[in-house]
C-alpha positions in Angstrom: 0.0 0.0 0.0 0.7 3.8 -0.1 1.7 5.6 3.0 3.4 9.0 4.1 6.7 7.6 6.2 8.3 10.0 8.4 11.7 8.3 9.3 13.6 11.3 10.9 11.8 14.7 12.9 12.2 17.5 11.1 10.1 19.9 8.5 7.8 19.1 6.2 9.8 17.8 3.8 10.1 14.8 5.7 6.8 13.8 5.1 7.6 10.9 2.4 5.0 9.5 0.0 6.0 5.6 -0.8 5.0 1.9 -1.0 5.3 -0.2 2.3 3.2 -3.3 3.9 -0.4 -3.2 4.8 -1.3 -4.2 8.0 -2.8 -7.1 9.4 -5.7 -6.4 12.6 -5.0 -8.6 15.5 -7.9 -9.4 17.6 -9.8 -6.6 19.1 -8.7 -4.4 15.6 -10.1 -3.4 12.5 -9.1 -2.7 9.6 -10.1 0.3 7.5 -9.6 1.5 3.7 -8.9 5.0 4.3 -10.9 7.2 2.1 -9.7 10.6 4.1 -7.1 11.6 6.7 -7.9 14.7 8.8 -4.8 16.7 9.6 -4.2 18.0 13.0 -2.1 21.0 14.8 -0.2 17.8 17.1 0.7 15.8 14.3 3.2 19.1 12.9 4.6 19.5 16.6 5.5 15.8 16.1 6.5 15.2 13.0 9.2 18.1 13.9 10.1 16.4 17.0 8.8 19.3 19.4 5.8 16.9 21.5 6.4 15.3 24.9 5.7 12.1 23.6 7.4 10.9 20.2 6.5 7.9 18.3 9.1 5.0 17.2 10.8 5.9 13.9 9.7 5.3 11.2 6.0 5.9 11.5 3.0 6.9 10.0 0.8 9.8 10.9 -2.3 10.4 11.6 -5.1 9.7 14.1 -8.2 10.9 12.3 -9.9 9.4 9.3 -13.0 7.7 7.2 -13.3 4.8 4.8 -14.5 1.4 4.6 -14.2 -1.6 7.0 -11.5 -3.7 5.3 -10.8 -6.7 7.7 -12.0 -7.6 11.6 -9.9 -9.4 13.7 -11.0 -11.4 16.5 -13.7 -11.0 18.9 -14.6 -7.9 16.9 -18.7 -7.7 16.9 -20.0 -4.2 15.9 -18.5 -3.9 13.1 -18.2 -5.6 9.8 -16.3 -5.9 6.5 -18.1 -3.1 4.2 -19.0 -0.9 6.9 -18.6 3.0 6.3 -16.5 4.2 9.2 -14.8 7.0 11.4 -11.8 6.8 13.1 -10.7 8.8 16.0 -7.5 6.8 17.3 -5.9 9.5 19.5 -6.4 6.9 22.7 -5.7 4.0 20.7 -3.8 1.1 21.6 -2.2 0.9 18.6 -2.5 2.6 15.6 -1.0 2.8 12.4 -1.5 5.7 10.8 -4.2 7.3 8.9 -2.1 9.1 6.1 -2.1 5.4 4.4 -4.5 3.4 2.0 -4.8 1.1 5.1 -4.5 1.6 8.9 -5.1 -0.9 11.9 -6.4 0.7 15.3 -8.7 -0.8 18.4 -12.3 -1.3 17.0 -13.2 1.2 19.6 -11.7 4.0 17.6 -14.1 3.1 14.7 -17.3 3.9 14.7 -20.4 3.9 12.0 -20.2 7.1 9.7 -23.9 8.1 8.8 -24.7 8.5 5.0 -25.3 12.0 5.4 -21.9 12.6 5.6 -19.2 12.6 3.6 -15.9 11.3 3.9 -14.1 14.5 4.3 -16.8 15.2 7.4 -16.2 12.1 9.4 -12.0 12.7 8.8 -12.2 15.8 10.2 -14.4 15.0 13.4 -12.0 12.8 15.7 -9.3 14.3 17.7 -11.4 18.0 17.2 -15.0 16.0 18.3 -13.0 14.2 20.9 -11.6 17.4 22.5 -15.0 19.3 22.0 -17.0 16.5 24.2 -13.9 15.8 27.2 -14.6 19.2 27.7 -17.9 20.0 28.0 -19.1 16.8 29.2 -16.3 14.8 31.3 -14.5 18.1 32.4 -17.5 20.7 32.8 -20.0 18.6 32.9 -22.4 21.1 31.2 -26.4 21.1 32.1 -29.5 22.1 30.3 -30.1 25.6 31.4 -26.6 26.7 31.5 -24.6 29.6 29.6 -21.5 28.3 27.8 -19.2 31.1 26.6 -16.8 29.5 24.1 -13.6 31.3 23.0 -12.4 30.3 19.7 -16.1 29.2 18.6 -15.5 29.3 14.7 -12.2 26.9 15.0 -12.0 23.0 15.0 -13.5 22.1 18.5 -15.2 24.9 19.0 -17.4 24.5 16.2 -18.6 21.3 17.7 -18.4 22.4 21.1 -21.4 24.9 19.8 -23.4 22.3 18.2 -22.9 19.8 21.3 -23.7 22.5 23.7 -26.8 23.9 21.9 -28.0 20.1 21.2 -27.6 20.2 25.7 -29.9 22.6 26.3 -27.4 25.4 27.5 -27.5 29.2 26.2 -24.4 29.2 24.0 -22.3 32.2 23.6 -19.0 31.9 21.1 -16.3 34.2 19.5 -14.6 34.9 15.7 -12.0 36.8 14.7 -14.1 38.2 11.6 -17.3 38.8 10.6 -17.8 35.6 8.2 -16.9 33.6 11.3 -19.3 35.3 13.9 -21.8 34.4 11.1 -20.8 30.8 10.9 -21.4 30.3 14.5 -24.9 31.6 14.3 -25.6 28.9 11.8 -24.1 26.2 13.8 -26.3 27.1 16.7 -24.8 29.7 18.8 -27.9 32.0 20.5 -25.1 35.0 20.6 -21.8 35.4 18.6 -19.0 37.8 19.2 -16.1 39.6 17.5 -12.7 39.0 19.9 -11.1 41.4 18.4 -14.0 44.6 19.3 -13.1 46.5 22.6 -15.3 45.5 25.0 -17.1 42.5 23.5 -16.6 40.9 27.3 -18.5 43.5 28.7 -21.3 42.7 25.7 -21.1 38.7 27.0 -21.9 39.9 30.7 -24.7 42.2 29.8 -26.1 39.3 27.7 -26.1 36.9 31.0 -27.9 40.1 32.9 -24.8 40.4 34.7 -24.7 36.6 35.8 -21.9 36.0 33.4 -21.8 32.4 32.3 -21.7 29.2 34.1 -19.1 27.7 31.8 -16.5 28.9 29.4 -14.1 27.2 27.2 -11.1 28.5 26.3 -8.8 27.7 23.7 -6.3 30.3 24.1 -5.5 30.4 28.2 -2.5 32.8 28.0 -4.4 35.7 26.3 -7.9 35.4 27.9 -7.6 33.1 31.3 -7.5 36.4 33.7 -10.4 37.9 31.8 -12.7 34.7 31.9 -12.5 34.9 35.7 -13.5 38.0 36.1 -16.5 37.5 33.1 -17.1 34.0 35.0 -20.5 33.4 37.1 -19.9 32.6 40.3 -19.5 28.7 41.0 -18.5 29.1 37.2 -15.8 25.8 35.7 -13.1 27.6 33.0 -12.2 24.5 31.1 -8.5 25.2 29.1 -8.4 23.4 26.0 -5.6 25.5 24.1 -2.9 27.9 25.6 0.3 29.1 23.7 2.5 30.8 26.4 2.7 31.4 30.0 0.6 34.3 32.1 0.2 36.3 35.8 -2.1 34.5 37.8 -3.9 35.9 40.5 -5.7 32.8 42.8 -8.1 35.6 44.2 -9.9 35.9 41.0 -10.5 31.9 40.7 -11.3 32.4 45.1 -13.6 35.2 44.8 -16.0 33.1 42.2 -15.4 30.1 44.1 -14.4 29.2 40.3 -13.0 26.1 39.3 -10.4 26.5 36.3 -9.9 22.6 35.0 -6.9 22.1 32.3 -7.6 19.0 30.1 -5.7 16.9 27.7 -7.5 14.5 25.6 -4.9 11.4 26.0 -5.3 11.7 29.6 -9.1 11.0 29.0 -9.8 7.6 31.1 -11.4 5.1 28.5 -14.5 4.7 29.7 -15.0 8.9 28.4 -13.3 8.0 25.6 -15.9 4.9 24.9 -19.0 7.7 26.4 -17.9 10.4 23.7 -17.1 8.3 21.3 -20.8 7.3 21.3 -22.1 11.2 21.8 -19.9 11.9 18.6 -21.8 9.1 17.1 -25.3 9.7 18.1 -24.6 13.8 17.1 -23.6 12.7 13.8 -26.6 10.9 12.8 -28.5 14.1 13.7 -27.2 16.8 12.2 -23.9 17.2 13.7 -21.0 18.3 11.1 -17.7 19.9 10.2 -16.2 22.5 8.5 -13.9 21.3 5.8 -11.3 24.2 4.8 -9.0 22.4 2.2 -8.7 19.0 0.7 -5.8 17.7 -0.8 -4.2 14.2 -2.0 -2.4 12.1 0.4 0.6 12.4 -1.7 0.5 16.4 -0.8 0.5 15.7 3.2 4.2 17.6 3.0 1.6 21.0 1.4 -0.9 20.1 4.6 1.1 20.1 7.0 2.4 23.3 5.5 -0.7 25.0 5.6 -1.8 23.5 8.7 1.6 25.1 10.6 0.7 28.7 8.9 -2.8 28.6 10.6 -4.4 29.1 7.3 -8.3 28.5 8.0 -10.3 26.0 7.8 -10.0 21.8 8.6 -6.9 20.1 6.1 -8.1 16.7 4.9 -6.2 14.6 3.3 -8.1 12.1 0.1 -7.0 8.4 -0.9 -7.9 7.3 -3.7 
């Protein structure tokens, strides 16, 4: 089969298109002809070697992806040769790689992709739908009646953390950088949207709570916004930090004064039977309406272009197609 093959860290250009074996799925594994690969921000930090945890050389990347049920292996029962399929293998077992014509994970990384979907969609849901769901379910533990206040609505997760929310039963607030995206969260569900980059949109989110502020808020950037969530926060209000990209001053009194809770997460720390839980939400959302935003497709044999684009933050979700 085809595969990228990353044999040493380093920039894209190590991202090698070329022939190697296809993979066999032991028991408790599936099989799936890859139809897409979503690309995602982790797999640049470690294809250049700057992650925590680095993979065996050579590999193959990629965690998220769609396509057909190929083989089953063992003890295997919800799933079937010819199903159509997502993957979302961040918590996998074992897993080898999505940017292939074949990869091998745990069969309960795979899950059913409705019809109304295409391949593209399910590719781009996994690591972004697994993130969106720790987070508002296993970390916040949102409820019907709530406010959510997401940062960063119009991006990956948190244009699934609106749909999720809304689908809830909360009041869901979100941000964009730009017009087009504060109009894109709107559609997706969001009762309010916001422009981060307006003076005094914060004071706009409180006035919309009547001064309550909201119960929850997710944040995808910590170091810019962290100090001004607490002080937007409700009181008894959980801050869950998805994304941060630098270090901050933090004052304790303005998580004591809320009696706040401020919750980091990481989404391989997620104990497995969340990971089984969401996986299932994912699922279940899916088959009613629940979808992505696809930015930019390109072939598998361009993954050194995606990870390219992916590193310069240009918008939108990368997907990679097989043939």
């Amino acid at each position: 089969m085809k595969a990228i093959i990353v044999s040493s860290f380093g920039d894209e250009e190590v991202l090698k298109y070329q022939e190697t074996e296809t993979p066999t799925p032991a028991a408790g594994e599936v099989r799936v002809k890859i139809k897409a690969a979503g690309v995602n921000p982790v797999e640049t930090y470690i294809r250049s070697g700057h992650y925590t945890a680095l993979p065996a050389l050579p590999y193959t990347p990629g965690n998220d992806g769609s396509g057909i049920v190929d083989a089953v292996g063992d003890g295997v029962e919800h799933l079937k040769k010819g199903d159509r399929v997502f993957v979302a293998a961040a918590l996998a077992r074992r897993n080898t790689g999505t940017y292939a014509d074949y990869t091998v994970c745990d069969a309960d990384a795979v899950r059913y992709l409705p019809q109304n979907l295409s391949f593209s969609e399910g590719a781009a849901l996994g690591t972004p739908g697994l993130a969106a769901t720790y987070a508002l379910y296993s970390k916040a533990k949102i409820k019907p009646g709530e406010t959510v206040f997401i940062h960063g609505a119009s991006g990956g997760v948190g244009s699934l953390a609106v749909q999720l929310a809304r689908r809830t039963g909360t009041f869901v607030m979100g941000t964009a950088g730009d017009p087009e995206g504060m109009t894109l969260i709107e559609k997706l569900g969001a009762h309010r949207a916001f422009n981060h980059r307006s003076p005094g949109y914060l004071e706009a989110v409180k006035q919309e709570t009547g001064e309550h502020g909201p119960d929850v808020i997710i944040e995808m950037v910590a170091n810019i916004n962290l100090m001004k969530d607490l002080e937007l926060l409700a009181k008894y209000g959980r801050v869950v930090i998805v994304g941060n990209h630098g270090t901050l001053e933090f004052d304790p009194r303005s998580a004591m004064t809320k009696d706040a809770v401020v919750m980091g997460m990481n989404i391989g720390n997620m104990p497995q039977e969340d990971y089984i839980a969401n996986m299932y939400t994912l699922s279940a959302a899916m088959e009613t309406g629940l979808h992505t935003i696809i930015g930019k497709e390109l072939p598998l044999c361009q993954a050194e272009q995606a990870h390219r684009d992916v590193g310069e933050g240009k918008g939108g979700k990368v997907v990679l197609t097989v043939e």
